[in-house]
N, C-alpha and C positions, 0 to 999 in steps of 0.2 A: 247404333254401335257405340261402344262406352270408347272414352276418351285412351284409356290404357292401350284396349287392344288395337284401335287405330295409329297409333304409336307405334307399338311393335311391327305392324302389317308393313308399316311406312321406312323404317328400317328399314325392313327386309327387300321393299320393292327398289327402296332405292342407296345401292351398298356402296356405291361411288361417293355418295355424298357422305354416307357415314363414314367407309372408311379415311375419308379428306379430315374428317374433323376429329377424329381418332389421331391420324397422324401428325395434325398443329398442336394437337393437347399433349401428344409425345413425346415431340421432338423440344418443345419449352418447356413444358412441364419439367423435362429433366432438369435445364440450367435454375429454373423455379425452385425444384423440389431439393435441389442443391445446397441451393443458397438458402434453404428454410434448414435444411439440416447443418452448414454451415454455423449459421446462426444459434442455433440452437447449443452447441459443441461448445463455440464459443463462449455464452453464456454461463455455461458449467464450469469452461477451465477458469473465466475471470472467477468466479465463485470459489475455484480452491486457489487462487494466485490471491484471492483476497486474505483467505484463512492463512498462507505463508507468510501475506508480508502483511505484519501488521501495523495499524494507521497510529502514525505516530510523529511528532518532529522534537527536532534536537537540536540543543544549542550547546557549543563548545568555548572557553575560554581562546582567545587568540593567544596570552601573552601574560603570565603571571603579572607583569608592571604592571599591566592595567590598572590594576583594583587601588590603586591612591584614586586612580582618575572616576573610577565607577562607583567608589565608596556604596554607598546602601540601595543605588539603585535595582542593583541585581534580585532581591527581595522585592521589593516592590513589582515587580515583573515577574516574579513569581507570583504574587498574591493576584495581580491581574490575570495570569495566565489559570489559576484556578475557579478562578470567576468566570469563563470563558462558557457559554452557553455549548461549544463546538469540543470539552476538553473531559475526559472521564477521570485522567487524574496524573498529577504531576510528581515524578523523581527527581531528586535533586544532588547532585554530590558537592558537598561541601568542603571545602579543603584549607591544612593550615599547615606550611612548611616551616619545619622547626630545623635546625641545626647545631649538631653538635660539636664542641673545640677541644675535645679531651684527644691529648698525643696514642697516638698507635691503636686510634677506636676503630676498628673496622668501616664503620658507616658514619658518613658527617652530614645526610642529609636525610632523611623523613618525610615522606610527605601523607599529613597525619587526617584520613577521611571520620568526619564527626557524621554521625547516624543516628534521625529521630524516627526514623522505621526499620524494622527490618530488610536487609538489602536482599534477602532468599526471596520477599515479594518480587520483585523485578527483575534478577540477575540470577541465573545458574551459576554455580560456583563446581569446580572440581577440586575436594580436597584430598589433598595428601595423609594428614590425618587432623582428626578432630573437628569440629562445626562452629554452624557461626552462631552472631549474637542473636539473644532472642528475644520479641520486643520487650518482654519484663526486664531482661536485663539493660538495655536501652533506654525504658523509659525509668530505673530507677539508679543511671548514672554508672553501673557498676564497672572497674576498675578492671576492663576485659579486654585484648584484643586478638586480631585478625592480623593475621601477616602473611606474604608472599614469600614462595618456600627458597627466592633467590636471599633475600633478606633474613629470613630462619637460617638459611646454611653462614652466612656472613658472621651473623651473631652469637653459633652454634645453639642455637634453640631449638627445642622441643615441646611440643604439647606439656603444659602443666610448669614448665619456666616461667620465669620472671622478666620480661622487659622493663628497664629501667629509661625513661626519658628524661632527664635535667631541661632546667628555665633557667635561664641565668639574669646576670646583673652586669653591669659593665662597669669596671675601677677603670677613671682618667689619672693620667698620669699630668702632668703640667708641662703643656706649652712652651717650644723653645725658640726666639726669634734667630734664625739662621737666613744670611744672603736674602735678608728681607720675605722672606717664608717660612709660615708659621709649621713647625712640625707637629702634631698633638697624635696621641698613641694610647690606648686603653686597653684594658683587659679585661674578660667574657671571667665571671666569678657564678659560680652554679648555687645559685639562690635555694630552689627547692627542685626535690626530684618526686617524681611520679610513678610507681609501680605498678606493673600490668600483667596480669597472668593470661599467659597464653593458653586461648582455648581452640585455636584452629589456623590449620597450616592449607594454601591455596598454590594449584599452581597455575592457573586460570578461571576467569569468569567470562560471562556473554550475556546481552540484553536476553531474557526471555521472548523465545520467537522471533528475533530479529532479526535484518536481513542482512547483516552481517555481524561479522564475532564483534565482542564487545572489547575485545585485546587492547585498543589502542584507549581504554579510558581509564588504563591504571599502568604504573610506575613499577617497576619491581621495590623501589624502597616503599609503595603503600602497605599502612597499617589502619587499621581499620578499628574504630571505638566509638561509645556513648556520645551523642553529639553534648552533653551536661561536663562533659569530662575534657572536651574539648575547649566549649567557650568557658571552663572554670581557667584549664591553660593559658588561655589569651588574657582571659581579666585578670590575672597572677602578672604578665610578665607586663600588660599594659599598666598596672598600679605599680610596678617598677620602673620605668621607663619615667612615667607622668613627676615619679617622684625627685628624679635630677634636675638641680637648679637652670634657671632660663640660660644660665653662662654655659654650663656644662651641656647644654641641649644646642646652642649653639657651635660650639668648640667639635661635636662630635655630630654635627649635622647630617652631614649625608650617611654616615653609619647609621645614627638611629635611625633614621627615617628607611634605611633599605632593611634593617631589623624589625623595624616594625612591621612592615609589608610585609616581609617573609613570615610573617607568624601571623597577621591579623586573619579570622579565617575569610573565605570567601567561594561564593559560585561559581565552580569549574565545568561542572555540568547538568544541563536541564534537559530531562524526558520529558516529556506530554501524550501520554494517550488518547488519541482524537476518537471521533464516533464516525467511523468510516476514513476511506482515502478522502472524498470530497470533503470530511471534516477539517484534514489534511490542510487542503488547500484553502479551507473559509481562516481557519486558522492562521496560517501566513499572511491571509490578508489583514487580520482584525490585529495581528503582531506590527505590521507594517506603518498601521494608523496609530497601537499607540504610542503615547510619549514616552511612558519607559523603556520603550524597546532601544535596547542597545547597540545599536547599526554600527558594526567597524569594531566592536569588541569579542562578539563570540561569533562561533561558526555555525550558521542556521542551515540544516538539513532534514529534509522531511523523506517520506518511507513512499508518498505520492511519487516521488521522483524515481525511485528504483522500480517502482508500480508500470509506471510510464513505461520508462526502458526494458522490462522483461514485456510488458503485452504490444509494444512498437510492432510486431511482424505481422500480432491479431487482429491488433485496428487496422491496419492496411488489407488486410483478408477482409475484415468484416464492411469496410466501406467496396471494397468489390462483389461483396457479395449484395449488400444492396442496391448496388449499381444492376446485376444479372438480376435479382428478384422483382424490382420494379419493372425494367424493361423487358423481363420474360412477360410478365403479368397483364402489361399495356401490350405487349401485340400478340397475346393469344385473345384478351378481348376485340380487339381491333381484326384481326384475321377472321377468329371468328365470325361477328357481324357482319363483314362484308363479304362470307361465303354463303351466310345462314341467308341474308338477301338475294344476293344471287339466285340461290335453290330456289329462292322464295318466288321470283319471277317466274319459274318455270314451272309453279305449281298451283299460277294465280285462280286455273280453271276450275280444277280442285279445290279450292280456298271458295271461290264462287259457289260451288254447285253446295258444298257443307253453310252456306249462310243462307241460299236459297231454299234449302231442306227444311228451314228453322234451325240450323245448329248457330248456340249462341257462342257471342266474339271469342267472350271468357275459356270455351270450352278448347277453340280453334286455337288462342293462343296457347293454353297449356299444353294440347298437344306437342307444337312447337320447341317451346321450351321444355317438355320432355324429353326429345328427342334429343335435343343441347346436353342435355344433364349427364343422359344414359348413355350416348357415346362417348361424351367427355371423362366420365368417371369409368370407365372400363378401360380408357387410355390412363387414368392418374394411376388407376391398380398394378399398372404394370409399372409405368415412367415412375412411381416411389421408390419403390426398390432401386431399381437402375439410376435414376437419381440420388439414393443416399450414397451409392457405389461411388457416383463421379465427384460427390463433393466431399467424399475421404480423401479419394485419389488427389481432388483441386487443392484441398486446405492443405494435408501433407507436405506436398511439394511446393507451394505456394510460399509459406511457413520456410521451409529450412534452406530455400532460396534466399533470404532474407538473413540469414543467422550467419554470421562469420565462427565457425565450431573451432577451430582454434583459438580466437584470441577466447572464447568464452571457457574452453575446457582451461586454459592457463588462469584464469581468473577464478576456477572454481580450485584448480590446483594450492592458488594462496586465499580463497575462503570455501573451506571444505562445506560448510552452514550453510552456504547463502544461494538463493534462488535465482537461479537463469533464465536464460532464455532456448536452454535446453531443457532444462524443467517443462516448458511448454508444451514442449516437441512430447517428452513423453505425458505428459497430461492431458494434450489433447485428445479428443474420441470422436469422432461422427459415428454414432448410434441410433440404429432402427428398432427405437422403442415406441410405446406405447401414445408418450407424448408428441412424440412426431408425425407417428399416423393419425392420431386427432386434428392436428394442425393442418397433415395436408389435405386432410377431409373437410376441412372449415375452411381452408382457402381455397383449395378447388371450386368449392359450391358457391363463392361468395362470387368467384370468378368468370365460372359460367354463367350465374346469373346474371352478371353485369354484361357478360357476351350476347345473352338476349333479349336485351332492355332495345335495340333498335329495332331488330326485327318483332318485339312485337311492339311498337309503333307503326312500322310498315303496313303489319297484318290488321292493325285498330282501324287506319285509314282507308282500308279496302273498300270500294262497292259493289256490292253483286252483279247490281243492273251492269253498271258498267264494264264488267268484268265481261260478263256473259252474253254481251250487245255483239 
């Protein structure tokens, strides 16, 4: 008799035993087939949490002082950060605060962003009216800019005006020895003025794709120009400066030197786009080790960290669900085996009289392991289903247990942009697709196999004679 149909026959005579091993591959298979679809869900939603927040880190100026103190390191830590094996490419905003001392000027302060790329590469802008620079006009200096429409209305400006910015000179006046203090007093004289034709009014921008609005990296007095147009500014007002004698450099010390500051430009803020979240993090490290990294000067934040915080509830599902899958998996083999031996004892005579017949081991054991397979997977056909069920139902609730929905809807109230950890809740799916029933097809079989691996040791070991003595 071929090996199938005794199989079948062996079923049927003995229903107790199948149905036992139907009901172990059930009752775990579900927490199994669970935690496979679970997993699976998961998987996915990290996939679009990765597409929302993208891999990136940030560094912020602490403290306009700084930059006496930082002088040209801030470049150099650019130049290394685009060397970075971990880094696709680096934005940078540079910045040079000019002020103005003309009486009844509407605006006495400026703070003037120099641009050797296009800022539309990186940054959405909403304009009010008009656009921005374009890299020809960037890269050939041109005499354009960008302003915030709180600064347009202050100035009364329109598309196709003229901003005017003055450099000045400082006239000293001479020193008067009073109650043994010295008094010295100079005056701001406008050297040369600069004109700029307005070609676009803004009333916000935001990093492209980022996980939060990009609001807090501009001023309402920012103006926005040629980065050529900028450091020609600085080397105008620094060849006047350099030009007052050491007495006079002296006598007006702390002025020039808090004038020079305010005007010489410098790096306020640095983006990096990394190659993944873990770029993220290789990145912070390779910042951490080098020498130019400016520790205590700017404010390093990276997109890994908001990464972290929206999938905080996933990873704690996904590590329970590996906890259910492993230990669904060990003792449905383990149960298994030690039912399948059991049976096995009570079927030693049968086992004898087929080796005594000539039927050979090989034949006897696949029987066996047949019979493992066909009840086991007749149980997985049902426990899929019913397990993708429970580990909607588990992840769900699991998931918004974890969520405090207040303070996150208050926080999405002041960043309407930015990605939660409600975001999650509706991104997550557990789905009985294609992919899952392959999986549980390929783990099932992997699994009962392994549930037969002792009984047929058992059944190798056998002896007839003795069996049948």
């Amino acid at each position: 008799m071929k090996m199938w149909k005794r199989c079948f026959i062996s079923l049927k005579r003995h229903p107790f035993q199948t149905a036992l091993k139907m009901l172990i591959v059930f009752i775990l298979g579900n927490f199994l087939f669970a935690a496979i679809a679970i997993q699976q869900a998961s998987v996915q939603v990290r996939e679009k949490m990765v597409q929302r927040i993208p891999a990136d880190v940030t560094m912020q100026l602490m403290n306009d002082n700084l930059i006496k103190i930082l002088e040209d390191k801030p470049y150099a830590l650019v130049e290394d950060l685009k060397a970075n094996e971990n880094v696709l490419n680096v934005y940078t905003q540079t910045t040079m605060n000019l002020f103005v001392f003309e009486e009844n000027h509407p605006h006495t302060r400026y703070q003037i962003i120099g641009l050797d790329e296009a800022a539309t590469n990186i940054l959405d802008y909403d304009f009010v009216d008009g656009r921005h620079l374009t890299q020809e006009e960037i890269d050939n200096g041109e005499a354009k800019v960008v302003l915030h429409k709180y600064l347009a209305s202050q100035l009364s400006l329109k598309v196709g005006d003229t901003l005017s910015l003055p450099v000045y000179d400082y006239k000293i006046y001479d020193t008067v020895e009073l109650m043994n203090q010295y008094q010295r007093s100079f005056e701001p004289v406008v050297a040369k003025t600069y004109d700029f034709e307005v070609i676009g009014i803004f009333s916000d921008y935001a990093i492209k794709d980022a996980y939060e609005s990009g609001g807090d990296l501009f001023e309402m007095s920012e103006i926005e120009v040629p980065m050529k147009i900028m450091q020609e500014m600085h080397a105008f007002q620094d060849e006047i400066l350099q030009n007052h004698s050491e007495r006079d450099k002296d006598r007006m010390k702390d002025h020039y030197e808090m004038r020079y500051l305010t005007l010489k430009p410098h790096i306020t803020y640095i983006r990096t786009a990394v190659k993944g979240i873990d770029g993220a993090d290789r990145l912070l490290e390779d910042i951490d080790k080098n020498p130019n990294y400016l520790k205590g000067y700017y404010v390093t934040r990276t997109s890994a960290d908001e990464y972290r915080y929206v999938q905080a509830p996933l990873e704690n599902l996904v590590q329970l669900s590996n906890i259910t899958l492993w230990g669904s998996a060990i003792l449905v083999i383990v149960l298994l085996s030690l039912i399948s031996i059991l049976f096995l004892r009570e079927r030693l005579h049968e086992i004898g009289i087929f080796m005594a017949m000539g039927e050979r081991k090989r034949n006897i054991v696949g029987q066996f392991v047949l019979e493992i397979l066909i009840a086991g997977m007749l149980a997985v056909s049902v426990a899929m289903v019913s397990g993708n069920a429970l580990g909607r139902v588990i992840s769900e609730q699991f998931i918004k247990m974890q969520i405090d929905v207040d303070s996150e809807q208050e926080y999405l109230q002041l960043h309407p942009e930015a990605v939660t950890q409600l975001d999650l809740v509706d991104d997550y799916e557990v789905k009985l697709d294609a992919q899952y029933v392959i999986t549980i097809f390929v783990a099932s079989n992997i699994i009962l196999l392994l549930s037969s691996a002792v009984p047929v040791l058992y059944v190798l070991r056998i002896q007839p004679k003795k069996v049948l003595m």
